[in-house]
C-alpha positions as CSV (number, residue, x, y, z in Angstrom):
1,X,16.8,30.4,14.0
2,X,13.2,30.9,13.5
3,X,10.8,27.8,12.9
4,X,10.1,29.7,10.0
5,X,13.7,30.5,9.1
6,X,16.2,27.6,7.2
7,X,17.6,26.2,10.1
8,X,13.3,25.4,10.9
9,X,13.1,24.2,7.3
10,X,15.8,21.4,7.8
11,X,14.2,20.7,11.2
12,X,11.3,20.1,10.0
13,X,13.0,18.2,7.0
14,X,15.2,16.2,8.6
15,X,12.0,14.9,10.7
16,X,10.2,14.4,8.7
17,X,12.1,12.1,6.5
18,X,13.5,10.1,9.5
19,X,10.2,9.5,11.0
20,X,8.4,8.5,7.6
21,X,11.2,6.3,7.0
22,X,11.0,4.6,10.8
23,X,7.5,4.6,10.2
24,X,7.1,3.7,6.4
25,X,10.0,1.5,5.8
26,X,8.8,-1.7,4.2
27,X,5.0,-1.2,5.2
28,X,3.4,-3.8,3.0
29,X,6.3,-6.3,3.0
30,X,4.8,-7.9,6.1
31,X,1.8,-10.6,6.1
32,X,-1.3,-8.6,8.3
33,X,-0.2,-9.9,11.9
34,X,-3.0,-10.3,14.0
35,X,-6.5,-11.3,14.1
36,X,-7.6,-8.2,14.7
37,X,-5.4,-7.0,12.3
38,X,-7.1,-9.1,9.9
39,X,-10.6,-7.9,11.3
40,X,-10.2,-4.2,10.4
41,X,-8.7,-5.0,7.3
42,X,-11.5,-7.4,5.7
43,X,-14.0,-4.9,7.5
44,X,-12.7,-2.2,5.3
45,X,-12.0,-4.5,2.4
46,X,-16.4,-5.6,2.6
47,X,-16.9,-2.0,2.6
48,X,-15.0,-1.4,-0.3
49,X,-16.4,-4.5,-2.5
50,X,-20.3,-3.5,-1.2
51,X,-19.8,-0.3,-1.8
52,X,-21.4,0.9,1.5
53,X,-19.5,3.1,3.2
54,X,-21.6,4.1,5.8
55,X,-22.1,0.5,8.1
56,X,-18.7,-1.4,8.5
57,X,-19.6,-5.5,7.9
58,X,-17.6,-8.0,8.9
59,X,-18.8,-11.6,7.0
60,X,-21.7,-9.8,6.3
61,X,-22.9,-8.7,9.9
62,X,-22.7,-5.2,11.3
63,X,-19.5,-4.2,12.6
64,X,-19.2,-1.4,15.1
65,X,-16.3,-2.1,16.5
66,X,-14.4,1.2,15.2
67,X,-15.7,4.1,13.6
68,X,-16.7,4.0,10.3
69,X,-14.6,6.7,8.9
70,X,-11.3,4.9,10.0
71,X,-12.8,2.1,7.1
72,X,-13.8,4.4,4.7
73,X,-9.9,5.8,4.9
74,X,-8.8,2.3,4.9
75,X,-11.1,1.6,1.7
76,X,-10.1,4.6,-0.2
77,X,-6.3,3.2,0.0
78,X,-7.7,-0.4,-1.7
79,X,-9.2,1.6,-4.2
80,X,-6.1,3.9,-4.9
81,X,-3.7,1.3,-4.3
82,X,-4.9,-2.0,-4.8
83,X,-5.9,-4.4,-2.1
84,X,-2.8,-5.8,0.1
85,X,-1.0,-4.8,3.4
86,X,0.6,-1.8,2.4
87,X,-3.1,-0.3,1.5
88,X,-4.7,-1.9,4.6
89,X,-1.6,-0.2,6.4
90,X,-1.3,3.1,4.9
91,X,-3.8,5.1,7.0
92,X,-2.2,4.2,10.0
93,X,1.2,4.9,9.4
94,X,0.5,8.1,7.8
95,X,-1.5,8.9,11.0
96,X,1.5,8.0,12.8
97,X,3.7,10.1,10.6
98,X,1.5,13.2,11.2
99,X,1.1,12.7,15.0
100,X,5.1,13.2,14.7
101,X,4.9,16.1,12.6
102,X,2.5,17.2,14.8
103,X,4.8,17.5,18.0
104,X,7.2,18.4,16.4
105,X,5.6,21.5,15.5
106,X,4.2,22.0,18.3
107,X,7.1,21.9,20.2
108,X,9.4,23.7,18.1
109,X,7.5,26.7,19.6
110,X,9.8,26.3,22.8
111,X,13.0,26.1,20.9
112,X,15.0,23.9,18.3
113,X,16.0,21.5,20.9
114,X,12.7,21.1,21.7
115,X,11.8,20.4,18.6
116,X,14.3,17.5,18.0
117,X,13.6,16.1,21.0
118,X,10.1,15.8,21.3
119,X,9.5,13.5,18.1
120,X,13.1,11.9,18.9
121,X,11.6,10.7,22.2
122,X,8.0,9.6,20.5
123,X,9.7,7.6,17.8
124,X,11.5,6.4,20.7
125,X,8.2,4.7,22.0
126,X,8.3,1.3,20.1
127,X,4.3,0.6,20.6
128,X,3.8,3.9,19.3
129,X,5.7,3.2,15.9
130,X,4.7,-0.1,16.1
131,X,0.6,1.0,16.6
132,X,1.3,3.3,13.5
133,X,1.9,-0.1,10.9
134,X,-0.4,-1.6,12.6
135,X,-4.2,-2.0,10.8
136,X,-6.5,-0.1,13.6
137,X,-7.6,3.2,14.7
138,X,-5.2,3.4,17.4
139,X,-3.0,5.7,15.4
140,X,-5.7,8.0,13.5
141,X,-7.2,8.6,17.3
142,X,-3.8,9.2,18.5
143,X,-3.2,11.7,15.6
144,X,-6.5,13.2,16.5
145,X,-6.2,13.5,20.2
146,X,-2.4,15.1,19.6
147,X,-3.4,17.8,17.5
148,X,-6.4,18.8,19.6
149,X,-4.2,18.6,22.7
150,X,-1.4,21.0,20.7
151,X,-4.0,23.0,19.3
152,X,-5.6,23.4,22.6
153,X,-2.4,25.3,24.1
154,X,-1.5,27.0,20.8
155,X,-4.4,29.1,21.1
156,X,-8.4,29.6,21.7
157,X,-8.5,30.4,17.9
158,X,-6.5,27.5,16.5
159,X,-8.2,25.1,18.7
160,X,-12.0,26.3,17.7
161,X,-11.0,26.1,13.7
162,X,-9.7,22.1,14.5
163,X,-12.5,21.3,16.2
164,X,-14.9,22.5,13.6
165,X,-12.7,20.4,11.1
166,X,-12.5,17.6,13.1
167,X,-16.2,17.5,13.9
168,X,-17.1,17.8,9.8
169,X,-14.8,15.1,8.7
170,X,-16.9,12.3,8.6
171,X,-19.5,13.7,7.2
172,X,-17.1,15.6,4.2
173,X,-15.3,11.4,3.7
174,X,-18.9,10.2,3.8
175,X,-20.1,12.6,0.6
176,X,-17.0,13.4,-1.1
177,X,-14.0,11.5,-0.2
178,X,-15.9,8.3,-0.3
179,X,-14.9,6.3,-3.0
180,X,-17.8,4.8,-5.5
181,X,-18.4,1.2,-6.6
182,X,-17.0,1.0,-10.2
């Protein structure tokens, strides 16, 4: 069938539930892991509580270590969710998630095998699922580099619109998307 057709839709479908639920599966339930863990997590969590969303600050210095959008994300998630490891770990994994969806769509171009197998075989990568529950940029840059890669050889058109996107996102999660200090 079709990618468009419904044996695409329960592709797609079946993928997408499988690799939210690899991915997803008991996000918060785990203590944050890792110093660095820990890092980007309070980084985000000092932008939240300042209320600056433009400088990252860890214990009250400058931090540069990732970009500031990634915090902004992160922040956003404490805001909407609360503060805790499932909001510290949300961005990720849904970065994750979207880098699957990503390939898979991609490669459902070349066929309906293709499609299965290519996400099959990155959910197979453990570091890859494991990077996507994991509090860092690792898996939004991932995401990013994916879908300009795909996009890229899709098509000259497709791959000029995402790079216009791409290029105005921080400033559209600096002005709108950022949340305010209530």
């Amino acid at each position: 069938p079709e990618a468009g057709g419904a044996g695409g839709r329960r592709e797609f479908a079946l993928v997408a539930v499988l690799s939210g639920l690899l991915i997803g599966l008991r996000l918060g339930a785990a203590p944050l892991l890792d110093p660095d863990e820990a890092r980007h997590a309070l980084a985000a969590l000092e932008m939240f509580e300042r209320g600056a969303w433009l400088e990252p600050t860890l214990n009250a210095e400058p931090y540069h270590h990732k970009l500031s959008p990634f915090y902004v994300l992160v922040g956003w998630c404490y805001r909407t969710l609360g503060v805790g490891e499932l909001a510290a770990r949300l961005i990720p994994a849904l970065s994750a998630w979207l880098t699957v969806i990503a390939v898979h769509v991609f490669a459902s171009r070349r066929g309906m095998a293709a499609g299965i197998l290519a996400p099959l075989l990155l959910c197979a990568c453990g570091f890859f699922v494991l990077t996507g529950r994991f509090v860092s940029f690792d898996a939004t840059f991932t995401l990013f580099l994916t879908d300009d890669i795909c996009t890229t050889l899709a098509s000259p058109v497709e791959f000029v619109l995402f790079s216009v996107t791409v290029t105005s996102l921080p400033l559209v999660e600096a002005t709108i998307l950022s949340p305010t200090k209530s």
